[in-house]
C-alpha positions in Angstrom: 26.6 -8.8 -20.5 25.4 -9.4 -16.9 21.8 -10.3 -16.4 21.6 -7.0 -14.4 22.9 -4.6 -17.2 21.1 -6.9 -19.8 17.5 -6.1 -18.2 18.2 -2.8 -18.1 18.6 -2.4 -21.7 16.1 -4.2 -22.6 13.4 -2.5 -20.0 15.1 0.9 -21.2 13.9 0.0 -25.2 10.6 -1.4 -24.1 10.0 2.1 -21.9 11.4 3.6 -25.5 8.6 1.9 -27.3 5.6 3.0 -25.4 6.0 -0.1 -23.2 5.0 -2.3 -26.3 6.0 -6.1 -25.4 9.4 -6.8 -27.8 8.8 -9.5 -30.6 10.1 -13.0 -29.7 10.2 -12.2 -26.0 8.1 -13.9 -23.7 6.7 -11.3 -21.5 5.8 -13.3 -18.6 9.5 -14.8 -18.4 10.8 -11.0 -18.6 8.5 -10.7 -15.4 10.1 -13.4 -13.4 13.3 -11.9 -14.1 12.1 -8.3 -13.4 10.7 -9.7 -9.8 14.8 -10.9 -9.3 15.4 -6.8 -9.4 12.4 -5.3 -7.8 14.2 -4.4 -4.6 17.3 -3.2 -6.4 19.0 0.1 -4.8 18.6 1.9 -8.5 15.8 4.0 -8.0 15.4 4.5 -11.9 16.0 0.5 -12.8 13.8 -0.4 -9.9 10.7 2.3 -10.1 11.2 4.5 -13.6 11.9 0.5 -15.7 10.4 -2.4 -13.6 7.6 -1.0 -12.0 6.5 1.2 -14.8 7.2 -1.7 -16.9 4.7 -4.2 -14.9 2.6 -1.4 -14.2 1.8 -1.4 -17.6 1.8 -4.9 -18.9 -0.6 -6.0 -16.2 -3.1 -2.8 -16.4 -3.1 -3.5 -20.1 -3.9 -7.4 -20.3 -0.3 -8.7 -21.6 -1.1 -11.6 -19.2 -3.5 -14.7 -18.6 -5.1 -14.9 -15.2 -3.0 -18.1 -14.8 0.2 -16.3 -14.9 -1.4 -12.8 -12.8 -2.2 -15.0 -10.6 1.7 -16.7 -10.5 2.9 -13.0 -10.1 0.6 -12.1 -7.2 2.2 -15.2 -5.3 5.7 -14.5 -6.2 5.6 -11.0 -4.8 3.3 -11.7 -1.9 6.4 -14.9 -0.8 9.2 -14.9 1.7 11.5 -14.0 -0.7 9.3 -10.8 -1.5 6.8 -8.8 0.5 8.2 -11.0 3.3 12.0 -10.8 2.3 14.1 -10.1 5.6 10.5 -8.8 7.5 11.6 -7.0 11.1 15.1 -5.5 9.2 14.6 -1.7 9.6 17.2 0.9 8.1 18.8 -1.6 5.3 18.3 -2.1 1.5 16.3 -5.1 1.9 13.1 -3.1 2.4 13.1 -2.2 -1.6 12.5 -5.4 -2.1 9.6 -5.7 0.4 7.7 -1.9 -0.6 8.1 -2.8 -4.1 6.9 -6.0 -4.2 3.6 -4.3 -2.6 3.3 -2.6 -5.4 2.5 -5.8 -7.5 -0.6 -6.4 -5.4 -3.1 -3.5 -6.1 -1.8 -4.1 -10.1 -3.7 -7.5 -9.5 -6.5 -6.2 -7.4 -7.2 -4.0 -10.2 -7.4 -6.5 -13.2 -9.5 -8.8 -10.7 -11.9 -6.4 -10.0 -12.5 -6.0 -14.2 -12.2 -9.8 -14.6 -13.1 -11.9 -11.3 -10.2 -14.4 -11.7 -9.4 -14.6 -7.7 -11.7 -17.1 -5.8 -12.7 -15.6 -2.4 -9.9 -17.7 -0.9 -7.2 -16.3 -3.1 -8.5 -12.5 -1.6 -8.2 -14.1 1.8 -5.0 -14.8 1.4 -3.7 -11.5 0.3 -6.0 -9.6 3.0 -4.2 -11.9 5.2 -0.6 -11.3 4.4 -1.1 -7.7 3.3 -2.0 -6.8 6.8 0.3 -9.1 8.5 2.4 -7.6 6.2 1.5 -4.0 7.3 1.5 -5.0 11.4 5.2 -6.8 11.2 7.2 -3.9 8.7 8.9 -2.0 10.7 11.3 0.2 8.1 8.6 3.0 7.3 10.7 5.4 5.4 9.0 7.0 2.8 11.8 8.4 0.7 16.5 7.6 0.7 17.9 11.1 -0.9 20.3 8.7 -2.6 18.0 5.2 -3.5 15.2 7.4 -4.1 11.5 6.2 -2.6 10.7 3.4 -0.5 6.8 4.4 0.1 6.0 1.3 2.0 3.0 2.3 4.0 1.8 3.7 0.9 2.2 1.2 -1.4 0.5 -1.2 1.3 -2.4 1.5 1.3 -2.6 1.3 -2.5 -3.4 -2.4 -1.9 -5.6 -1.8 1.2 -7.8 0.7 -1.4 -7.7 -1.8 -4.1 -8.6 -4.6 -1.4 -11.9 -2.5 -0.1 -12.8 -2.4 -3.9 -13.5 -5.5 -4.3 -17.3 -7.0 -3.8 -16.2 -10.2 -2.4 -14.9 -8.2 0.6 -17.6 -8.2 3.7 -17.9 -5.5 6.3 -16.3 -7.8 8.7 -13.1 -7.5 6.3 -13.6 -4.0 5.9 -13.4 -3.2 10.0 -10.0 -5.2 10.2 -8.6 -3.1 7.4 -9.8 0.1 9.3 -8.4 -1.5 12.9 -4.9 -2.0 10.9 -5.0 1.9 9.2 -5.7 3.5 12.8 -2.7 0.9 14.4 -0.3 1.6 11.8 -0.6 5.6 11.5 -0.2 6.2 15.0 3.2 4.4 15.5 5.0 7.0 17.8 8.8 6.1 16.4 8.2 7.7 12.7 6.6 10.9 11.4 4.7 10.1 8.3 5.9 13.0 5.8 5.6 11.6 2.3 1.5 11.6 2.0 1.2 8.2 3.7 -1.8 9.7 5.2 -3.6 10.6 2.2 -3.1 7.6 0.6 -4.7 5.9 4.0 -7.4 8.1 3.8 -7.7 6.7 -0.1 -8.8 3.5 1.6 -10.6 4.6 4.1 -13.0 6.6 1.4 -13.0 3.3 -0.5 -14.2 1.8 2.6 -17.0 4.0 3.2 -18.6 4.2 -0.3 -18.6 0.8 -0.2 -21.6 1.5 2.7 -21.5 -1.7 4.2 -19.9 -0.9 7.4 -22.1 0.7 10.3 -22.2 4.4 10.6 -21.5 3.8 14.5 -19.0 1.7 13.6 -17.1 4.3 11.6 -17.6 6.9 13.9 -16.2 4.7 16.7 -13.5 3.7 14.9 -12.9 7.7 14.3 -13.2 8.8 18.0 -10.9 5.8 19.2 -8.3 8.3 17.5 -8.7 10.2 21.0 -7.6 7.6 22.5 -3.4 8.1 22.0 -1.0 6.1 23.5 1.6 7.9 24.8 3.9 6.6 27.1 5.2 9.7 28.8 8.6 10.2 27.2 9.3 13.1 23.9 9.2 12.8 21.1 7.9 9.8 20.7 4.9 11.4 22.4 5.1 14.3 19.7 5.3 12.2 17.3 2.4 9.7 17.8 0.2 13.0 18.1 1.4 14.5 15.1 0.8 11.2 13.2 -2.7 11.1 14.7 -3.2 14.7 13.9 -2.4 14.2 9.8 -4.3 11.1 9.2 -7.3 12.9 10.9 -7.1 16.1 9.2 -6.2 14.6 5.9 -9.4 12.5 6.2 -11.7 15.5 7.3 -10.8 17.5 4.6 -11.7 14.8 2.5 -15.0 14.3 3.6 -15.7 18.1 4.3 -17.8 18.5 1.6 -19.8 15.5 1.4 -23.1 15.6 3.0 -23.3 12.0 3.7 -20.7 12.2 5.9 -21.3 14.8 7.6 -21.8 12.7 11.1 -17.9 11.5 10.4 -16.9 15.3 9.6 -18.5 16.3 13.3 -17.0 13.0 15.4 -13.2 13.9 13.6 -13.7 17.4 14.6 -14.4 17.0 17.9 -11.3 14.1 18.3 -9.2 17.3 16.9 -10.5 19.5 19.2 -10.0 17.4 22.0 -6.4 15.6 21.3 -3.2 17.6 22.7 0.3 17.3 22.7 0.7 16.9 26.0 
C-alpha cells in the first residue's frame, strides 16, 4: 500500500479511537509524515485526518517541547508556510494555509509551558507576518478541495502571537500595521469570516493593554484613509473590505465600556468612508 493510502488508514482508526496515539507507533514520526500531506487536495485527508489529528496530539501533550519545537520549524520552512510563496490560484497554497495552522497549536502549548525563548517568538513573529505580507492566494474556500482559510489561519497565529507575555507593545503595533494592510487589499473580497477572526487578534491585542489608547485609535482612523486607485471594482472592493473588518470589530467592542473611545473613533471612520 502507498504511503498516501497507508496514512490515511491509519489517521482514519486513530480519528476512530478518540484520537488515542496507536500502540507501537511513534507519534512524532507519524507527524513528520503527516507534514508530507498537509497541503494535500483531500479536504477530508488534509483538514477532517491530519489537522484534527495534530490538533489534538499537540493540545493534549503527546509531545516533548524538543520535538514541538521540531514541528514549529518544519511547518514555518520553505518547503511549508513558505512552499511556492507569490503562486496564486494553484494547489500549492494547501500546503502554505495548512501549515499556518501548526503555528497557533504551538503558541498555545507555549503559552501553558514557556518552552520558546524570546528569540524562537521572534522568529515566528517574523515569518508569520512576512508570511502574511508576501501570500497572495487569499481564497477562503475551493467548492471541490474544500477550505483554504489562509488569512484566517494566519489570524489564528497572529491571536495566539498577541497572547503571549514575551510579546512587547512594539510587537503588538506591527501586528496591527500588518491586520489593517492585509484586510484592505482591493483584488479579493474577504467572505469566509477572515474579518472576525482579525478582529480575534485585534481584541487579544487590546486586553493585553499595553498599547497606547492614541495609538489604537490612530491605527483605527487610518482605516479612513483608503487607497483607491480610481478604477472598479477594485475600488469597491477595498471599501467593502474596509467596511467588514471595521464593523465586525465595532460590534465587538459595542458593549464594552472600556472601549468605548475605540467604539466612537470606528464609528465615525464608518460614517465618513464611501464608495466613491
Amino acid at each position: 500500500m502507498e504511503e498516501r493510502s497507508l496514512l490515511i488508514e491509519k489517521l482514519k482508526a486513530i480519528k476512530e479511537n478518540e484520537y488515542k496515539v496507536p500502540e507501537k507507533e511513534n507519534p512524532f514520526d507519524l507527524v513528520i509524515k503527516m507534514m508530507n500531506f498537509i497541503g494535500d487536495t483531500d479536504g477530508y485527508f488534509r483538514d477532517t485526518l491530519i489537522y484534527s489529528t495534530l490538533a489534538n496530539w499537540i493540545i493534549d501533550g503527546v509531545f516533548d517541547s524538543d520535538e514541538l519545537y521540531q514541528i514549529l520549524n518544519l511547518s514555518l520552512d520553505e518547503n511549508h508556510l513558505f512552499y511556492k510563496i507569490g503562486a496564486k490560484d494553484d494547489d500549492s497554497v494547501f500546503t502554505r494555509t495548512f501549515s499556518a495552522l501548526v503555528i497557533p497549536l504551538v503558541l498555545y502549548v507555549h503559552k501553558k509551558s514557556a518552552f520558546l525563548s524570546l528569540e524562537d517568538l521572534d522568529m515566528v513573529k517574523d515569518k508569520l507576518i512576512c508570511y502574511i505580507i508576501t501570500e497572495e492566494d487569499v481564497r477562503g474556500y475551493d467548492r471541490d478541495k474544500g477550505w483554504i482559510h489562509g488569512m484566517a489561519h494566519a489570524a489564528d497565529g497572529l491571536d495566539e502571537l498577541a497572547k503571549c507575555s514575551e510579546i512587547n507593545d512594539e510587537d503588538l503595533k506591527t501586528i496591527l500595521q500588518v491586520i489593517h494592510k492585509k484586510m484592505t487589499i482591493n483584488d479579493y473580497v474577504y467572505v469566509n469570516d477572515e474579518d472576525e477572526r482579525m478582529v480575534t487578534a485585534v481584541i487579544s491585542i487590546l486586553e493585553r493593554n499595553i498599547v497606547a489608547e492614541s495609538e489604537i485609535i490612530s491605527w483605527i482612523e487610518n482605516f479612513s484613509n483608503i487607497n483607491k486607485i480610481g478604477r472598479y471594482p477594485e475600488d469597491g472592493i477595498v471599501y467593502l473590505n474596509t467596511k467588514n473588518i471595521l464593523r465586525s470589530l465595532y460590534f465587538r467592542l459595542l458593549r464594552k465600556e472600556e472601549y468605548e473611545k475605540y467604539v466612537k473613533a470606528i464609528k465615525g471612520v464608518l460614517d465618513g468612508i464611501s464608495k466613491f
